[in-house]
C-alpha positions as CSV (number, residue, x, y, z in Angstrom):
1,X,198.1,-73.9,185.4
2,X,200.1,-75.5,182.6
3,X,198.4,-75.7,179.3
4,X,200.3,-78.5,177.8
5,X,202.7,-80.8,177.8
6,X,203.8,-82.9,180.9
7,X,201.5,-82.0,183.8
8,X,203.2,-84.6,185.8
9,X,205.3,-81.4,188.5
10,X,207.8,-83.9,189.5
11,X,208.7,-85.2,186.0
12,X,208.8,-81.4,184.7
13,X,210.7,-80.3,187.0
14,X,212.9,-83.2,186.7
15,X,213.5,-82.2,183.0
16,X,214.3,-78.4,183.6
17,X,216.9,-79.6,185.9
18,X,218.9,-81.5,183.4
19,X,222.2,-80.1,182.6
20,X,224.4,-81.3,179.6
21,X,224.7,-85.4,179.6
22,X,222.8,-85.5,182.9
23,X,220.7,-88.9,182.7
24,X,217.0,-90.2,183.7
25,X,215.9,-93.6,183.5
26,X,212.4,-94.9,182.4
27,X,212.3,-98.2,184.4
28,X,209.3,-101.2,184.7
29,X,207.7,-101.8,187.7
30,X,210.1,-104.4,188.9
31,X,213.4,-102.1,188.8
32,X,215.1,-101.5,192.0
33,X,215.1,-98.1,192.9
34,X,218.6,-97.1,194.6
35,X,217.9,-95.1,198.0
36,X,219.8,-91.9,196.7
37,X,218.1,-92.0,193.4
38,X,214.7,-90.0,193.4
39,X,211.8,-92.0,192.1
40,X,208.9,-90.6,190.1
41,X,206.6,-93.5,190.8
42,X,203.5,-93.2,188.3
43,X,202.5,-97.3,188.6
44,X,198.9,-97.5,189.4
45,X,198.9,-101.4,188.4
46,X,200.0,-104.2,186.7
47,X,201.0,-102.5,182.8
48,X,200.2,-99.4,183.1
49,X,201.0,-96.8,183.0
50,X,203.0,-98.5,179.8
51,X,206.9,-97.7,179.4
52,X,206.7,-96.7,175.8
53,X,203.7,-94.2,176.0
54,X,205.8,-92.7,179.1
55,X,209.0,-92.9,176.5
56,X,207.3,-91.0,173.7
57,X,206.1,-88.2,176.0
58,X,209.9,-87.4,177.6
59,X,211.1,-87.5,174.1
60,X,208.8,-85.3,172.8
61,X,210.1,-82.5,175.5
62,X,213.5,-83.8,176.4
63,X,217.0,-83.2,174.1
64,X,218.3,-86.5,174.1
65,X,221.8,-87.5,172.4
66,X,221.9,-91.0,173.9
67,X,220.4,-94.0,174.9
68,X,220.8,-97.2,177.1
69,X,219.8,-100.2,177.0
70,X,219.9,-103.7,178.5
71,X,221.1,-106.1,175.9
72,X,219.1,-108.8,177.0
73,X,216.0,-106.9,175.9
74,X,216.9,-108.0,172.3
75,X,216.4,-111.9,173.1
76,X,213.8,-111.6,175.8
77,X,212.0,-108.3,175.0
78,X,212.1,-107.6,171.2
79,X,208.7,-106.5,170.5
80,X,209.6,-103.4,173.5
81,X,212.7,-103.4,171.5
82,X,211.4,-102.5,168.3
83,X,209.0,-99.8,170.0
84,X,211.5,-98.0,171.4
85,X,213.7,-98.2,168.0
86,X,210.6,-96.9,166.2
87,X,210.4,-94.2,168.7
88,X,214.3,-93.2,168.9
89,X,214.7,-92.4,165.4
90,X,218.8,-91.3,165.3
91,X,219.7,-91.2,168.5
92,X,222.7,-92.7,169.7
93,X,222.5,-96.3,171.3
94,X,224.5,-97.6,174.0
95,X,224.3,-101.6,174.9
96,X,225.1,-102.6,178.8
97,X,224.3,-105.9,180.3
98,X,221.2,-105.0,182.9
99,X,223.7,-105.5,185.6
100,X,225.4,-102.8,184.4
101,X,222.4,-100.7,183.9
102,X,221.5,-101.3,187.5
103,X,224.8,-99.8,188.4
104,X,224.4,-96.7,186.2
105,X,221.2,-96.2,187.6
106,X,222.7,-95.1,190.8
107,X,224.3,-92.3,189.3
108,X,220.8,-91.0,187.3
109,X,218.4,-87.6,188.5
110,X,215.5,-89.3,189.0
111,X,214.1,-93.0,187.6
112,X,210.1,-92.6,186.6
113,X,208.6,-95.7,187.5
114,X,206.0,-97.6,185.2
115,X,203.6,-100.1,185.5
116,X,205.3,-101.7,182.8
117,X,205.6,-105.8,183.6
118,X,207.5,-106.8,180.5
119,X,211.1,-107.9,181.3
120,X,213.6,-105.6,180.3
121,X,211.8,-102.5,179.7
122,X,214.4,-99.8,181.6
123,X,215.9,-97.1,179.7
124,X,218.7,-94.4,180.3
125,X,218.4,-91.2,178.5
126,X,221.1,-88.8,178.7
127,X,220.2,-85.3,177.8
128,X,222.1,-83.3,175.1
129,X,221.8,-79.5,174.3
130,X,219.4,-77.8,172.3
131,X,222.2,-75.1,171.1
């Protein structure tokens, strides 16, 4: 049995997989899922499991040199906004309208699902290299 950090076997394994600028996307419950995209749904209701407790978790075990987000988080979604700037520290940011991030989110590994239900709240990390 694991001893500690993620238990969750999908999202672990998910992780290990990464290669060099590979991406996975954090997404609220209301993000549609592309078919081809596998989805890591941990949503057992309304808010929870929260998108920024499931964002501090992968970035305390994933390498992460970049971000994206929607820009309309900043006008409709700033307290997330300011979570996830508290959380990010240096990492690079990239901006993308959400219909933009919908389309990039065809291309990602695997999008964990939330509970989250506050508008906005999707995230693209792509993974850097720990050498």
């Amino acid at each position: 049995m694991k001893k500690n950090g993620i238990l969750n076997s999908e999202i672990s394994k998910a992780l290990a997989d990464l290669g060099h600028t590979d991406q996975i996307m954090i997404g609220d419950c209301g993000l549609p899922i592309p078919e081809n995209v596998k989805k890591i749904d941990l949503a057992i209701e309304i808010g929870e499991p929260k998108f920024i407790h499931i964002l501090a978790v992968l970035l305390k075990e994933m390498q992460v040199e970049k971000y994206m987000l929607a820009k309309e988080i900043k006008e409709k979604n700033p307290e997330q906004l300011k979570a996830i700037n508290k959380l990010s520290g240096e990492i690079e940011m990239e901006w993308l309208s959400h219909e933009e991030l919908k389309v990039k989110s065809q291309k990602v590994k695997a999008i964990i699902r939330t509970g989250e239900a506050t508008p906005y709240s999707n995230i693209i990390l792509q993974s850097g290299v720990i050498f």
